[in-house]
Backbone as numpy.savetxt, mean C-alpha at the origin, in Angstrom:
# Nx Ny Nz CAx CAy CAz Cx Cy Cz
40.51 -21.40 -2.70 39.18 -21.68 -2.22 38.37 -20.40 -2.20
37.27 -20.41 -2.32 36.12 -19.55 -2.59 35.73 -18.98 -1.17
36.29 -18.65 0.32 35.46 -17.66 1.29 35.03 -16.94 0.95
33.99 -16.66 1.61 33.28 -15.01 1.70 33.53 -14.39 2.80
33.69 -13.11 2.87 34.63 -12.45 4.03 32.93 -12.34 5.34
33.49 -12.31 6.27 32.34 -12.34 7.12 31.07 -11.37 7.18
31.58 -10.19 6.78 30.66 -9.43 6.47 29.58 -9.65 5.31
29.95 -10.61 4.80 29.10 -11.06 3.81 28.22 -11.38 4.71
28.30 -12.41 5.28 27.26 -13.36 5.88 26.34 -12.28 6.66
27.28 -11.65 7.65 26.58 -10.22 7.97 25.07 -9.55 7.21
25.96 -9.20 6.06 25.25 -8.22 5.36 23.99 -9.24 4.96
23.71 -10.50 4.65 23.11 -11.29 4.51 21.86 -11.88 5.29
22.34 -11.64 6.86 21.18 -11.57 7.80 20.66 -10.96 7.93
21.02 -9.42 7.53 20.41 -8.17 7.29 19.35 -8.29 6.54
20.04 -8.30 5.13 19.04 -8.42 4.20 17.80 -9.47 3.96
18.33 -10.67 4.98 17.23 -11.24 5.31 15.63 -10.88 6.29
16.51 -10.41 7.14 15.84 -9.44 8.05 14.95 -8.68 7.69
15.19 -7.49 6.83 14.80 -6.52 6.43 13.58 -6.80 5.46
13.91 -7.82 4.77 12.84 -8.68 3.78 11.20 -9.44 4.64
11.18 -9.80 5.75 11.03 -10.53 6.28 10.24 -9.19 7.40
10.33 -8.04 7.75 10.09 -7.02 8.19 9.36 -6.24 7.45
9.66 -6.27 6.08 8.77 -5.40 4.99 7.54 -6.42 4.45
7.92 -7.81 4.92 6.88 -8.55 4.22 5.62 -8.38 5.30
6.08 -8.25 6.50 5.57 -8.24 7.90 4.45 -6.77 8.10
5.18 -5.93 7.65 4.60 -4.30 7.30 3.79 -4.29 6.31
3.78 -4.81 5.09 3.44 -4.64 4.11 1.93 -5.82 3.67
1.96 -6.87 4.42 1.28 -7.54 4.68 0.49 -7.33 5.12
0.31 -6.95 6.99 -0.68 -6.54 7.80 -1.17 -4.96 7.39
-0.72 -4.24 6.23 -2.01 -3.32 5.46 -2.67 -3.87 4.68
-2.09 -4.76 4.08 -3.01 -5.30 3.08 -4.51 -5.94 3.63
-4.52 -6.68 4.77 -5.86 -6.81 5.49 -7.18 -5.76 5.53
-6.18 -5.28 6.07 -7.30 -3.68 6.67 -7.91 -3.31 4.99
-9.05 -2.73 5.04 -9.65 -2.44 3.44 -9.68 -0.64 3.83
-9.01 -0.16 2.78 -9.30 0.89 3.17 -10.56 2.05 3.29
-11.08 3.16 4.36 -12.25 3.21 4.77 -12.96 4.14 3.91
-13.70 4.45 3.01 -14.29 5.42 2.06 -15.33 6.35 3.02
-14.83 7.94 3.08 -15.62 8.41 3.92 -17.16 8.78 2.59
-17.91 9.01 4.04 -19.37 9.31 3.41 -19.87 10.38 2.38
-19.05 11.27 2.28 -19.07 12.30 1.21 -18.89 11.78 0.27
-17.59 10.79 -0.19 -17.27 10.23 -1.06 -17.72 9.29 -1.73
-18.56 8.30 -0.78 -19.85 7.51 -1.15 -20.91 8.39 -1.72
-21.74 9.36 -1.00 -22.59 10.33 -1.80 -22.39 10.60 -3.03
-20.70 11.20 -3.33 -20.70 11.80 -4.48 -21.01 10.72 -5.64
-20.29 9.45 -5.64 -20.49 7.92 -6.39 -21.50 7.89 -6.57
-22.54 8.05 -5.54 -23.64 7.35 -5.96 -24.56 8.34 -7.24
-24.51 9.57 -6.76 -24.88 10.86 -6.93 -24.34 10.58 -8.63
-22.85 10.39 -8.86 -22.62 10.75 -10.39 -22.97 9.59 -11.29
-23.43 8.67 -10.24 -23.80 7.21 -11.08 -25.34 7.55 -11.07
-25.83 8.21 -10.75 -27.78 8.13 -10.87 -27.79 9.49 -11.59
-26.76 10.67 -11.70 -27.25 11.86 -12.53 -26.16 12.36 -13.48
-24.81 11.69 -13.52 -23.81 11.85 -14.19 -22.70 13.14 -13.34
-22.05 13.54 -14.67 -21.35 14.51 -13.53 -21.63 16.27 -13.97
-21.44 16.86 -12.78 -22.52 17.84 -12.81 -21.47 18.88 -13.47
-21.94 19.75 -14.12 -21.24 20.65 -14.82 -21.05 22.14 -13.79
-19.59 22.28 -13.98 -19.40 22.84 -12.95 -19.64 25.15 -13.55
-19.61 24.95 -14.69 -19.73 25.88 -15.61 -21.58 26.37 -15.33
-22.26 25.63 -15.43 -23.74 25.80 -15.18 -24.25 26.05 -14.19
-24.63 27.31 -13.94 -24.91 27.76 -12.60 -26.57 27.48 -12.29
């Protein structure tokens, strides 16, 4: 007959666990949008209305 030694089953709640914990973690970031600070908006807007500025040209 085919048992599996107990530690199987063990190792099995684990890995259920663990799945089920990362989905849990990995999930509730996905909500949150992440926050673009205001410099970084400036610069966007800035290289979309004048391109990008040459850093060689003083």
């Amino acid at each position: 007959m085919d048992k599996l030694p107990p530690a199987t089953g063990v190792a099995r709640i684990g890995y259920s666990a663990l799945l089920a914990l990362s989905a849990l973690a990995f999930g509730s970031c996905a909500d949150t949008a992440p926050e673009i600070p205001q410099e970084e908006l400036y610069l966007r807007g800035f290289i979309r209305q004048f391109g990008v500025p040459d850093l060689e040209r003083s």
